[in-house]
C-alpha positions as a printed NumPy array, in Angstrom:
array([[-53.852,  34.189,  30.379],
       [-57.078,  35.031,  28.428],
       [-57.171,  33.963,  24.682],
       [-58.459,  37.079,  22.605],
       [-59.897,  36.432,  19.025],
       [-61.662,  38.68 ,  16.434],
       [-64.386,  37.892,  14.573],
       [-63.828,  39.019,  11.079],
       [-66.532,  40.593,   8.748],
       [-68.05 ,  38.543,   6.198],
       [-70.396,  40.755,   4.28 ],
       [-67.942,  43.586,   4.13 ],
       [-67.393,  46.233,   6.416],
       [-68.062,  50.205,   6.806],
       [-69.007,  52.473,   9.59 ],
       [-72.6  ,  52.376,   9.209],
       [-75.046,  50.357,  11.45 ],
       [-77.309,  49.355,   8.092],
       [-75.44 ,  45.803,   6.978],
       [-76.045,  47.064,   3.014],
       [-74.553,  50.296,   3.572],
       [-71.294,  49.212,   4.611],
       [-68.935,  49.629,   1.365],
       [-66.024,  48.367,   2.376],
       [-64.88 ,  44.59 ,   1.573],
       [-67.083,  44.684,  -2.093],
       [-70.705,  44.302,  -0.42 ],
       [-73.236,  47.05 ,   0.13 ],
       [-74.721,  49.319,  -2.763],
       [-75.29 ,  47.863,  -6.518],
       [-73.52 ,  45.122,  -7.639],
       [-71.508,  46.239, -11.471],
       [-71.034,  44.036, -14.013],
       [-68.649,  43.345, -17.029],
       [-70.717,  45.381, -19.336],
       [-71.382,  48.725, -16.888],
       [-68.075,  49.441, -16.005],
       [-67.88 ,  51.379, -13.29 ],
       [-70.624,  52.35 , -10.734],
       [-71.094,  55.552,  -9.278],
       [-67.419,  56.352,  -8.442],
       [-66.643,  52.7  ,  -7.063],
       [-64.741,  50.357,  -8.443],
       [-66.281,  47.366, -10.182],
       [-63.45 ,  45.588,  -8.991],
       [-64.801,  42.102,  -7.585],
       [-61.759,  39.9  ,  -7.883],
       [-59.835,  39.016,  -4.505],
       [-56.536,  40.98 ,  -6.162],
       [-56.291,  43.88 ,  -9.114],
       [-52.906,  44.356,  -9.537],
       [-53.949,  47.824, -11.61 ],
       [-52.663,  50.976,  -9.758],
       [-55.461,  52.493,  -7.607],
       [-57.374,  49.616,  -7.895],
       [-58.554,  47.162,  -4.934],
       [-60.664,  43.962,  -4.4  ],
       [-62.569,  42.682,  -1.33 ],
       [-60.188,  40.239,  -0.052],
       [-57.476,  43.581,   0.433],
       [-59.916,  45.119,   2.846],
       [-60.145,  41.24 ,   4.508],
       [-56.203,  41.147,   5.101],
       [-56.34 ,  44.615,   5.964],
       [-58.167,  43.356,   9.17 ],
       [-56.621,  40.219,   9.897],
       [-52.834,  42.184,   9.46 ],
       [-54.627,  44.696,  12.208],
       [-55.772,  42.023,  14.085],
       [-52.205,  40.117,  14.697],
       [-50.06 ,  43.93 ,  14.869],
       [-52.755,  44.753,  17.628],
       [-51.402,  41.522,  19.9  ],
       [-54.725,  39.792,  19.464],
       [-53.893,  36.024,  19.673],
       [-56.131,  34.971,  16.54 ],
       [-58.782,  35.837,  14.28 ],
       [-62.753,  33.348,  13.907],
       [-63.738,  33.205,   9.899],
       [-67.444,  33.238,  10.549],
       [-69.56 ,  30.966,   8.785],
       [-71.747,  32.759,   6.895],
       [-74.387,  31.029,   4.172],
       [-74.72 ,  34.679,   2.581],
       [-71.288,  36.115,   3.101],
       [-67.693,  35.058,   2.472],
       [-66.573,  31.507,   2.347],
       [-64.953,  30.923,   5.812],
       [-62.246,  28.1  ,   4.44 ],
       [-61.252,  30.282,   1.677],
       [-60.875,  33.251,   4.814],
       [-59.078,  31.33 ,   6.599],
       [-56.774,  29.966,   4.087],
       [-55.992,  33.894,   3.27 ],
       [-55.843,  34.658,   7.377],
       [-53.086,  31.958,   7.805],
       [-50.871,  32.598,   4.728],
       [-50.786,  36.145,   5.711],
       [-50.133,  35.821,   9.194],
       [-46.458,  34.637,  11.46 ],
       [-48.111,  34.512,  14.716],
       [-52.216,  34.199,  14.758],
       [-54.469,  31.628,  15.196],
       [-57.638,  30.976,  12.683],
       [-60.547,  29.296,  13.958],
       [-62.312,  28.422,  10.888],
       [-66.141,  28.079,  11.394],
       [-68.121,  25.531,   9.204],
       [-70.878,  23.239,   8.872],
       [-70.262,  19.656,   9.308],
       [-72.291,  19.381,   5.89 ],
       [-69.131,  21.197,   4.612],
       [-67.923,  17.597,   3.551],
       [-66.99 ,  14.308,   4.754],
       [-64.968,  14.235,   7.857],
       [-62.363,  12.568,   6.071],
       [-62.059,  15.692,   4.037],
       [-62.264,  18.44 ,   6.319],
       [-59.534,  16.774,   8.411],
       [-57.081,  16.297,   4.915],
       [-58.105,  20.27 ,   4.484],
       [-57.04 ,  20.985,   8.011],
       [-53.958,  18.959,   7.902],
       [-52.27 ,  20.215,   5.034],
       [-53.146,  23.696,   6.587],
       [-51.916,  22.748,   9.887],
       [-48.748,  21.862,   8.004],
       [-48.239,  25.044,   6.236],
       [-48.956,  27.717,   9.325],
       [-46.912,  25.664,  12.104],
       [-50.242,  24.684,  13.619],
       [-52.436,  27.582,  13.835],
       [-55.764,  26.127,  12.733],
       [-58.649,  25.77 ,  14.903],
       [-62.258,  24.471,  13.898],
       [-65.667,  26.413,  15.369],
       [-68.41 ,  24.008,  14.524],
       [-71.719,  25.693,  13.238],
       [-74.045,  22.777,  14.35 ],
       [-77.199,  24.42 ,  15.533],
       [-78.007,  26.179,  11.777],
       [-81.242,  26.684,  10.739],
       [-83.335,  24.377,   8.9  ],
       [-84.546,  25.984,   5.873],
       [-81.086,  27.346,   5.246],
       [-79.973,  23.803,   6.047],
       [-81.974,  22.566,   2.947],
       [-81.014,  25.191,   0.976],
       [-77.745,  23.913,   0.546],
       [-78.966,  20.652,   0.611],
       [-78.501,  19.094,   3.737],
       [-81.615,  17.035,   5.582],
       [-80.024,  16.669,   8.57 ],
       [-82.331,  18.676,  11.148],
       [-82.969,  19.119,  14.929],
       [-81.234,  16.946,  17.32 ],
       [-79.923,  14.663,  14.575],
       [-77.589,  17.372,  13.663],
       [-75.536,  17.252,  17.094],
       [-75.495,  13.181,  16.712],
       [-73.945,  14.24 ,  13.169],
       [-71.354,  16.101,  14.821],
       [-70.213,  13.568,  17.035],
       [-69.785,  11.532,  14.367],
       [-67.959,  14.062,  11.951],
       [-65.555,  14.35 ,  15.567],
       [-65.161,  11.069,  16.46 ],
       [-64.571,  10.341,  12.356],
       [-62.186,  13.43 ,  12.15 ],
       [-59.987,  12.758,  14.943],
       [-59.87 ,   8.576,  14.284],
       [-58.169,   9.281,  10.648],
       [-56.011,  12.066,  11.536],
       [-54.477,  10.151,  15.027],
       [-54.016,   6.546,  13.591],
       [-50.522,   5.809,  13.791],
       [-48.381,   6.547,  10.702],
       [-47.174,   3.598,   8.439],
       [-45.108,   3.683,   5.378],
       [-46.597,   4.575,   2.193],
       [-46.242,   0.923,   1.311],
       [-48.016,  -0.932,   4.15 ],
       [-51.815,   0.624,   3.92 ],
       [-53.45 ,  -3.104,   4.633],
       [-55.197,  -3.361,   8.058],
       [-53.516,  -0.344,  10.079],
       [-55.913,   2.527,   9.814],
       [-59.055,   3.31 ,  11.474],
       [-62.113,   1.85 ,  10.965],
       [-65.53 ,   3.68 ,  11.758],
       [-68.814,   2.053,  10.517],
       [-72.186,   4.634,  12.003],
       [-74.959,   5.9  ,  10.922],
       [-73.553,   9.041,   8.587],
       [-70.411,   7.645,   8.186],
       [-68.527,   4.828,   6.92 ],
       [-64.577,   4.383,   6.83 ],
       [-62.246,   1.741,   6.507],
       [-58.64 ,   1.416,   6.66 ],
       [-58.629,   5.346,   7.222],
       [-55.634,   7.731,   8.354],
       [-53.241,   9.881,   7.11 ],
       [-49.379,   8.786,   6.685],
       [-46.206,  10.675,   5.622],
       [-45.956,  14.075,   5.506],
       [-49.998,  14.925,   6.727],
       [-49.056,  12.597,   9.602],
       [-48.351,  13.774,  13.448],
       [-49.39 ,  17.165,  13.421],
       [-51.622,  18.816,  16.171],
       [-55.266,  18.19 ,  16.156],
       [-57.237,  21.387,  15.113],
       [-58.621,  22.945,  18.557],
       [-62.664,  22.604,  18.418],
       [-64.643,  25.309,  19.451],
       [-68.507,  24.455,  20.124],
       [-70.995,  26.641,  21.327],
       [-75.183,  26.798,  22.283],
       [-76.91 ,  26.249,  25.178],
       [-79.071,  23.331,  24.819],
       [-78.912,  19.992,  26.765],
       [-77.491,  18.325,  23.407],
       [-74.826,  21.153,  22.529],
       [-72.988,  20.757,  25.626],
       [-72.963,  17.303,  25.69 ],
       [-70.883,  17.445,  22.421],
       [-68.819,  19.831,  23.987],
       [-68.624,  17.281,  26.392],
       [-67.624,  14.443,  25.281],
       [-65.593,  16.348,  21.564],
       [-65.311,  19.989,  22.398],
       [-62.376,  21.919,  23.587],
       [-63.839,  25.214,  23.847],
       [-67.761,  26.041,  24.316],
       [-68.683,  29.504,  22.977],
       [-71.273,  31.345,  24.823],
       [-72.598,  34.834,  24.218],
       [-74.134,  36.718,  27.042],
       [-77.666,  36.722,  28.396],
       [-80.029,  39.235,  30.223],
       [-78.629,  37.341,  33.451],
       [-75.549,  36.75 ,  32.928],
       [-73.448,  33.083,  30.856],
       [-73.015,  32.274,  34.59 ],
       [-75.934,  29.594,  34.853],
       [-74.871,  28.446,  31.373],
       [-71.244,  27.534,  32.166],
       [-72.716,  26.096,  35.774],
       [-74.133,  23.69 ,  32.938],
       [-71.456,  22.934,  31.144],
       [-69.165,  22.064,  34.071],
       [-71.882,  19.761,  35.731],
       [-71.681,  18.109,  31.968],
       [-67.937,  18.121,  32.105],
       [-67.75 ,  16.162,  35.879],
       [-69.772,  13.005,  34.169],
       [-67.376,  12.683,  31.427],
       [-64.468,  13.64 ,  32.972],
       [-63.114,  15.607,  30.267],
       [-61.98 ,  19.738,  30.521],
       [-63.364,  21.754,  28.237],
       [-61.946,  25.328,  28.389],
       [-65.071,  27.878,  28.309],
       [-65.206,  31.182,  25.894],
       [-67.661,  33.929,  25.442],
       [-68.004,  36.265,  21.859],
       [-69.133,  39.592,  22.998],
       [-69.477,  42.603,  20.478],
       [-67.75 ,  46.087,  22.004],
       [-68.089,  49.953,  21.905],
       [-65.17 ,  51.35 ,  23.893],
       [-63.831,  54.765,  24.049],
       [-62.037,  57.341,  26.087],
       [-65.014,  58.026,  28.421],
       [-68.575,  56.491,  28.964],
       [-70.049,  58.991,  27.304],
       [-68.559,  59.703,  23.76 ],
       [-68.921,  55.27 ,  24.111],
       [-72.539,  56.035,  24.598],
       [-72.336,  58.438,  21.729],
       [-71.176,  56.216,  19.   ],
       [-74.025,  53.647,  20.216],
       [-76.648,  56.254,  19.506],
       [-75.439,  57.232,  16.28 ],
       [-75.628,  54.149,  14.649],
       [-78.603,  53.134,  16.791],
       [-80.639,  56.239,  15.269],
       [-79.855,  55.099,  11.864],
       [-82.164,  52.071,  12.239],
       [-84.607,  53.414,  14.997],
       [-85.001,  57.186,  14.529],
       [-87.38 ,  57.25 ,  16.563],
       [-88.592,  56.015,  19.74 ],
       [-86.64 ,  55.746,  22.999],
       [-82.551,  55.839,  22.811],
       [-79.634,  53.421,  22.907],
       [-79.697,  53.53 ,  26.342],
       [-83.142,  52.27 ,  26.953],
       [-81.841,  49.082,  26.145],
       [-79.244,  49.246,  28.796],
       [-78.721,  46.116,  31.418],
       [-76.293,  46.919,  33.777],
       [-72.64 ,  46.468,  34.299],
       [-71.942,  48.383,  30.577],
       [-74.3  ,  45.526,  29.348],
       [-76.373,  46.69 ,  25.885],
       [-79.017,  44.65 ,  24.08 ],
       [-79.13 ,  46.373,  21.351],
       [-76.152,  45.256,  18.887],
       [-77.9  ,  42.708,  16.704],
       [-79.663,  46.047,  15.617],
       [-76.874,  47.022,  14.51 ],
       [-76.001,  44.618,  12.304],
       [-73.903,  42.325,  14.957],
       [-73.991,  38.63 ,  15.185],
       [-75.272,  38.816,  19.375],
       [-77.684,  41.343,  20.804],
       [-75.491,  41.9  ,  24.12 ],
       [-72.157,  43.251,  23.864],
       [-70.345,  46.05 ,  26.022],
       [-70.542,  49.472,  25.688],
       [-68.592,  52.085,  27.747],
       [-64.731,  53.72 ,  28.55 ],
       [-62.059,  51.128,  27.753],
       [-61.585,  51.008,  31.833],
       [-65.28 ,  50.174,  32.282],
       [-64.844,  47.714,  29.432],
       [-62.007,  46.141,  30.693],
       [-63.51 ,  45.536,  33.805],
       [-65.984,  43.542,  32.522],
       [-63.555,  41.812,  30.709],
       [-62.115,  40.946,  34.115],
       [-65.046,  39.823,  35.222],
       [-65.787,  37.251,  32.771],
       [-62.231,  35.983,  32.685],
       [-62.364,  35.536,  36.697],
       [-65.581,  33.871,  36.135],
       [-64.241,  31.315,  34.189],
       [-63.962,  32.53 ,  30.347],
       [-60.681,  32.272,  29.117],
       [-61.389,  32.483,  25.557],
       [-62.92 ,  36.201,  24.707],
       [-63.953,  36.824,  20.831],
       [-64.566,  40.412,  20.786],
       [-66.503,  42.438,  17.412],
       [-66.851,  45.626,  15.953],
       [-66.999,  48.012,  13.054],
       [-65.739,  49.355,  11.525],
       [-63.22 ,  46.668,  12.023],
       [-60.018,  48.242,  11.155],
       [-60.221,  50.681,  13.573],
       [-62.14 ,  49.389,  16.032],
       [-59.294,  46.461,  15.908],
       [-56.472,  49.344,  16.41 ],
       [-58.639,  50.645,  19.256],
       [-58.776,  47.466,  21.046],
       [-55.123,  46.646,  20.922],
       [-53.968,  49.903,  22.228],
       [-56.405,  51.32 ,  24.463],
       [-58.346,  47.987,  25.807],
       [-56.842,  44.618,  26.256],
       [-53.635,  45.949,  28.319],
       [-56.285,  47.007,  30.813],
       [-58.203,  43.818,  30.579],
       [-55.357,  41.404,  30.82 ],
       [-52.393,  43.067,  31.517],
       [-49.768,  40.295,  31.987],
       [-50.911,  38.004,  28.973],
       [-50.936,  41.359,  26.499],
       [-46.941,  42.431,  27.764],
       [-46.056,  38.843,  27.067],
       [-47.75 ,  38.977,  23.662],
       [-45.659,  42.071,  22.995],
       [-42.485,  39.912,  24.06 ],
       [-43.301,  37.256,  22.069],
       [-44.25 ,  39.51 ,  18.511]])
C-alpha cells in the first residue's frame, strides 16, 4: 500500500501562479497594521483565531486544508520548513490536534534545538495524537540562510550534525524507563563533537512511545548515507531521467549497512478530467509569469512529466500534469518502481486536495484508498 501525504502551504495559498498574489492564509498583498484598520476590503485580521462574526485568521484557511486533506483519505499531511513562511512545529501542533486519523511529518532544521529538546517536543506530541508524528529533516539548507538564523554549521558538517542530532534523539527517548526516584547512572550517555549528554532519557509518562518516523531526502553521497545508517524514509523529487538511478543509490547504500529504508518521492500535480483542460490550467498560470515566449508545453518531458512548476511558485520543478488516469498511471509507475511514500502538491490547495481524493488516488492505488475508506 502506497503512503500518500500533502504538503501544506506555508506562505498562504490562492489560485494564482505569482507566490505574493495568493491571498488566502494572511500572505500576499499589503500587510495592515493596528493603526490602518482595514485594507482594501480584506481583513486586517492576522491572529491564528477572531472569534468576531465574519471574521477569519490565517491559521482557519491552514485547518481548512489539513481537515480536506484527512476527509479526502490522504494518510497524512508534511509541515514544510520554511525560513520565510509559517513555523512548521507550530503547523504541526495545529495539524495533529485537529486531526483523528492523519499523520504529520513535521519538517525542521536540526539547528531547531538540542536533540534532547526536539525529542521532549515530539514525545509529548506523540503522546497526545496516539502516535502520529513523523520528523522530515531539512539538512541540506543553504548557507547564508543558515547564518541568518545563526547557525555556522555548513557543507558536509551539517549531515555529520544530523547523525548526531539522530543518534542523540533516539539514545534519550529509547533508554529504558526508571522510576522518577532512581535517575543515578541509568540513562544514556553521548559525549561528540555537537553534543554532550549524560544520564539522559525520558521516564514516566514521556516514556515507551513510538519513535517519530524520519524522513531524509537529497541526493548526494553524504545524504544517503544518513539515510543509511538513521533514515526511515529518503525523499526524492524527480529528475529529467527519471529518481530511478537515485534510488539504485540508495539501495547499494542500504546493502552495506544492512538497514531498510523505505523510499518516497514529493511530486507537485495538475490533474483533470482530460489531458487537455490539465494542459489548460498549466498554461494559465504559466502565462502569468512568462507571457511570452514558448508555452507550458515546451517544457514537457515525457510520460505527463513538466519542468515547469517551480515557476509556478512550487517547491520542485517536475511534477505531473495530465487526466487523473494519465496521472495515476504514473503514480503506478513510481510505486512499482519502488516509491511507497508519494507527497503530492498543489494550489489552490483546498480544492486541488478535494480533487485528488475523489478523482485520483482510487485510480492510483485502488486497494490501499478502499481500505482507507474502511478504516475512516
Amino acid at each position: 500500500m502506497t503512503e500518500y501525504l500533502w504538503r501544506l502551504p506555508s506562505r498562504g495559498d490562492g489560485r494564482r501562479a505569482r507566490p505574493e498574489l495568493r491571498h488566502r492564509g494572511g500572505f500576499g498583498g499589503p500587510v495592515p497594521t493596528p493603526a490602518s484598520g482595514h485594507t482594501g476590503d480584506r481583513a486586517p485580521d492576522r491572529e491564528p483565531t477572531d472569534v468576531r462574526p465574519g471574521r477569519f485568521g490565517p491559521f482557519d484557511d491552514l485547518h481548512q486544508v489539513i481537515d480536506a486533506a484527512e476527509l479526502a483519505g490522504l494518510d497524512g499531511v508534511l509541515a514544510p520548513y520554511d525560513p520565510l513562511g509559517e513555523e512548521s512545529w507550530i503547523v504541526a501542533g495545529g495539524a495533529l490536534r485537529a486531526t483523528r486519523h492523519s499523520r504529520v511529518i513535521v519538517e525542521f532544521q536540526p539547528a531547531f534545538g538540542t536533540p534532547v529538546y526536539a525529542a521532549k517536543v515530539s514525545a509529548t506530541l506523540q503522546r497526545l495524537s496516539a502516535g502520529r508524528l513523523g520528523w522530515h529533516l531539512a539538512v541540506d539548507t543553504d548557507d547564508a540562510e543558515a547564518r541568518s538564523r545563526g547557525d555556522r554549521v555548513s557543507g558536509a558538517d551539517r549531515y555529520r550534525r544530523a547523525a548526531e542530532f539522530l543518534t542523540v534523539a533516539r539514545g534519550v527517548w529509547n533508554s529504558d524507563p526508571v522510576p522518577a526516584a532512581g535517575f543515578r547512572g541509568t540513562g544514556f550517555d553521548f559525549a561528540g563533537d555537537y553534543y554532550d549528554v549524560i544520564d539522559g532519557g525520558f521516564r514516566g509518562v514521556l516514556s515507551g512511545l513510538p519513535f517519530p518516523t524520519v524522513y531524509l531526502s537529497g541526493t548526494s553521497p553524504e545524504a544517503l548515507d544518513l539515510s543509511a545508517r538513521h533514515g526511515d524514509v529518503h525523499v526524492f523529487t524527480e529528475s529529467p531521467d527519471g529518481p530511478g538511478e537515485q534510488l539504485a543509490a540508495l539501495r547499494a547504500r542500504t546493502g552495506e549497512t544492512g538497514r531498510t529504508v523505505r523510499a518516497g518521492l514529493e511530486i507537485p500535480v495538475i490533474a483533470r478530467e482530460t489531458e487537455d483542460e490539465a494542459w489548460a490550467r498549466a498554461e494559465r498560470q504559466w502565462r502569468e509569469v512568462r507571457p511570452d515566449g514558448p508555452g507550458a508545453r515546451s517544457l514537457a518531458l515525457g510520460d505527463g512529466r513538466w519542468a515547469g512548476f517551480d515557476l509556478l511558485g512550487y517547491s520542485q520543478a517536475i511534477g505531473l500534469v495530465g487526466s487523473y488516469e494519465q496521472v495515476a498511471r504514473q503514480l503506478q509507475v513510481y510505486a512499482a518502481t519502488g516509491f511507497d511514500t508519494i507527497v503530492l502538491s498543489g494550489h489552490p490547495h483546498i480544492e486541488e486536495i478535494h480533487r485528488a481524493g475523489e478523482h485520483l488516488l482510487f485510480l492510483a492505488d485502488p486497494a490501499g484508498r478502499t481500505l482507507k475508506e474502511v478504516a475512516l
